[in-house]
N, C-alpha and C positions, 0 to 999 in steps of 0.2 A: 570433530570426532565423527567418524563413518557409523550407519547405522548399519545393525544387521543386514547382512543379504537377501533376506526373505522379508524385513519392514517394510509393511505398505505405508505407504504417506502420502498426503490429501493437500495440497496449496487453495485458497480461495481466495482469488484478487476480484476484488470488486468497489475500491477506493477511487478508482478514474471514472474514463464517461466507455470504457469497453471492458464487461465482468468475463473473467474466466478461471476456468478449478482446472487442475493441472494433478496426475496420478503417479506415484512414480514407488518401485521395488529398492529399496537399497538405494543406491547412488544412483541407479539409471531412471531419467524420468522417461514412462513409459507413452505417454496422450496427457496432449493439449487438448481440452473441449470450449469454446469459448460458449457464452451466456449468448443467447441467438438474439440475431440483431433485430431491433425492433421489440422486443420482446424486454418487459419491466423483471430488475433483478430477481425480485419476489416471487413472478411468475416461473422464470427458468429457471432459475438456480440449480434447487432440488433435482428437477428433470437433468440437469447438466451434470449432475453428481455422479445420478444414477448412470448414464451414458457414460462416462468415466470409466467406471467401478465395471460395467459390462462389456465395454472396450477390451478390457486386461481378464476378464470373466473371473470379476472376484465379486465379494456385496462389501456394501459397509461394514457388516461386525469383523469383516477382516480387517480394518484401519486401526493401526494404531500408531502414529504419528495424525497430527494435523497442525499446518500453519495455517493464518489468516489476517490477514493485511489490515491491521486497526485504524489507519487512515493517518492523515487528516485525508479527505475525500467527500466524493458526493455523499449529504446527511441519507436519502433512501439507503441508497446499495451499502456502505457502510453499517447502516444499523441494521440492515438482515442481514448482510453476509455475519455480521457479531454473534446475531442471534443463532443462525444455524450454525456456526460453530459451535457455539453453548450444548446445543442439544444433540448434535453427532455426539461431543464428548460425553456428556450424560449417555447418552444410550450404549454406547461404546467403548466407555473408558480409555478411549485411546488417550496420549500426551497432548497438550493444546499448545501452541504456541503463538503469543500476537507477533507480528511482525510490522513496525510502521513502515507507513507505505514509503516514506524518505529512503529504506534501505534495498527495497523493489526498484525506486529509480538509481539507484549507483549502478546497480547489476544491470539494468536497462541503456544506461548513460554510455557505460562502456568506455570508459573513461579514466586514466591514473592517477589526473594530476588533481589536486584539490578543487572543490567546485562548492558552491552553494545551493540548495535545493531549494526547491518556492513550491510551495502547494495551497491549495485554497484560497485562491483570489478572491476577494471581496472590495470593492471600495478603494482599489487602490493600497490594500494592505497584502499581507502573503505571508503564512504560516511557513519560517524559514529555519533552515539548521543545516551549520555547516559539518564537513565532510571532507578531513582532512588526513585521515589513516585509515581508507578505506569504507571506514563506519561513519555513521548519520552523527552527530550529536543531539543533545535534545533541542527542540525547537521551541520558538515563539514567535506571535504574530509581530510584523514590524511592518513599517512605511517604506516608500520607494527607494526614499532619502536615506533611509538607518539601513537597507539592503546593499546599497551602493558604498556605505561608511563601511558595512560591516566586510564586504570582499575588499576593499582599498585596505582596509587596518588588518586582514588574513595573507593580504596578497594573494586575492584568489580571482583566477582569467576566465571563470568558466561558471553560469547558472543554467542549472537543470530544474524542468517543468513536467509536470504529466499533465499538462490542461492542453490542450489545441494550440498553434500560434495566435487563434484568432481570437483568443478569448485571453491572452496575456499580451495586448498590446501595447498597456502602457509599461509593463516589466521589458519588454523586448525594447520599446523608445529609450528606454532610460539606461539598459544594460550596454544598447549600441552607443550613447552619447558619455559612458564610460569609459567604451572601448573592449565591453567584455562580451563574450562568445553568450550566447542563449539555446541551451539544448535542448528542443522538443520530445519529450519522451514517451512510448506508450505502455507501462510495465503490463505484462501478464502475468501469471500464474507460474510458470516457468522459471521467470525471473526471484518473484515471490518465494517460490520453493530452494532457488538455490539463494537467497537471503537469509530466510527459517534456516535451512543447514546448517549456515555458518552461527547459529542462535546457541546450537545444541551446547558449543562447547564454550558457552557464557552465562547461560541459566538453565534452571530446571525451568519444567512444565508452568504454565499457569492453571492452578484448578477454575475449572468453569464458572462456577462464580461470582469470580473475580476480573476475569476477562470484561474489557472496556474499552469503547471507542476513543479517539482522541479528534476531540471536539475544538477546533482551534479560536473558537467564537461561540456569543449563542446562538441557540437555531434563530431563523428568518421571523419566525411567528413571535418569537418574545420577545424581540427587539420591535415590533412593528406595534404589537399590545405597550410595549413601555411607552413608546415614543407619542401612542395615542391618549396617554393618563396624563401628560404633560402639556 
């Protein structure tokens, strides 16, 4: 469903390892700003907002749409980009919308044919869901071995990543020794924003409140406390 011509709308990608808010009237997205490099999401973000919004010479109480990419993604930039979502909405009423980051890499992958998404590497595991009519399915974490079962039993030639190649090495060893393609991806804000769109005409808003990251494991710290009691 197309919005208004005059809606302004707000994308915040900040689930990979490069953040960026992305501003756009109606269908046309107007500026890319990326989260300046070097610079912790926390720090820019906000600043990256406002440069947006003055970009197009509008403010924030003009927003009223907003996406924002719930992850699974890096734990920092993840839970503040959550946060400032929450409180644009509060201050502005505008619509909220999560968007997981799995449907940011389809629009990134650029891609038709069915594929699998892998995000959050840990250990050898990878918060995965497959992707076979355009849309993400839901995810869970699985192993190298249940990743490779699970595209052999989809029939699917194609895994898409937002992490670096260098940091998904043993997914790439294992997807090659399948035979299946590994798509390195870097979703923006861009991408993000035309994800959220297609959100419009499958749910309403989420009130801020209730907006949630999606956590594919526990953080690093409570796993490292348990593992110290034992």
């Amino acid at each position: 469903m197309p919005e208004p011509a005059a809606t302004i709308s707000l994308a915040i990608e900040a689930s990979g390892s490069d953040a960026s808010v992305a501003v756009a009237r109606g269908d046309s997205l107007l500026h890319l700003e990326p989260v300046r490099s070097g610079a912790r999401h926390d720090d820019d973000l906000m600043p990256a907002i406002d440069r947006c919004f003055r970009r197009i010479s509008a403010s924030p109480k003009d927003l009223q749409t907003l996406y924002v990419s719930v992850g699974p993604g890096g734990f920092t930039g993840l839970r503040i980009a959550v946060a400032t979502a929450k409180m644009l909405a509060f201050a502005t009423g505008c619509d909220l919308y999560p968007v997981p980051e799995a449907e940011a890499v389809v629009e990134a992958a650029k891609v038709s044919e069915p594929l699998l998404i892998c995000l959050a590497g840990k250990r050898g595991c990878y918060w995965t869901a497959a992707c076979t009519s355009g849309r993400a399915a839901e995810g869970h974490v699985l192993e190298l071995e249940q990743i490779m079962q699970t595209a052999s039993a989809l029939g699917v030639g194609c895994i898409a990543s937002n992490q670096p190649p260098d940091r998904v090495g043993d997914l790439a060893q294992a997807a090659a020794a399948a035979g299946l393609t590994l798509l390195s991806t870097r979703p923006d804000a861009s991408h993000l924003w035309a994800a959220g769109r297609r959100r419009l005409s499958l749910a309403g808003p989420t009130p801020p409140g209730e907006l949630l990251p999606i956590y594919p494991r526990e953080p690093e710290a409570v796993r490292l406390w348990r593992d110290r009691q034992t």
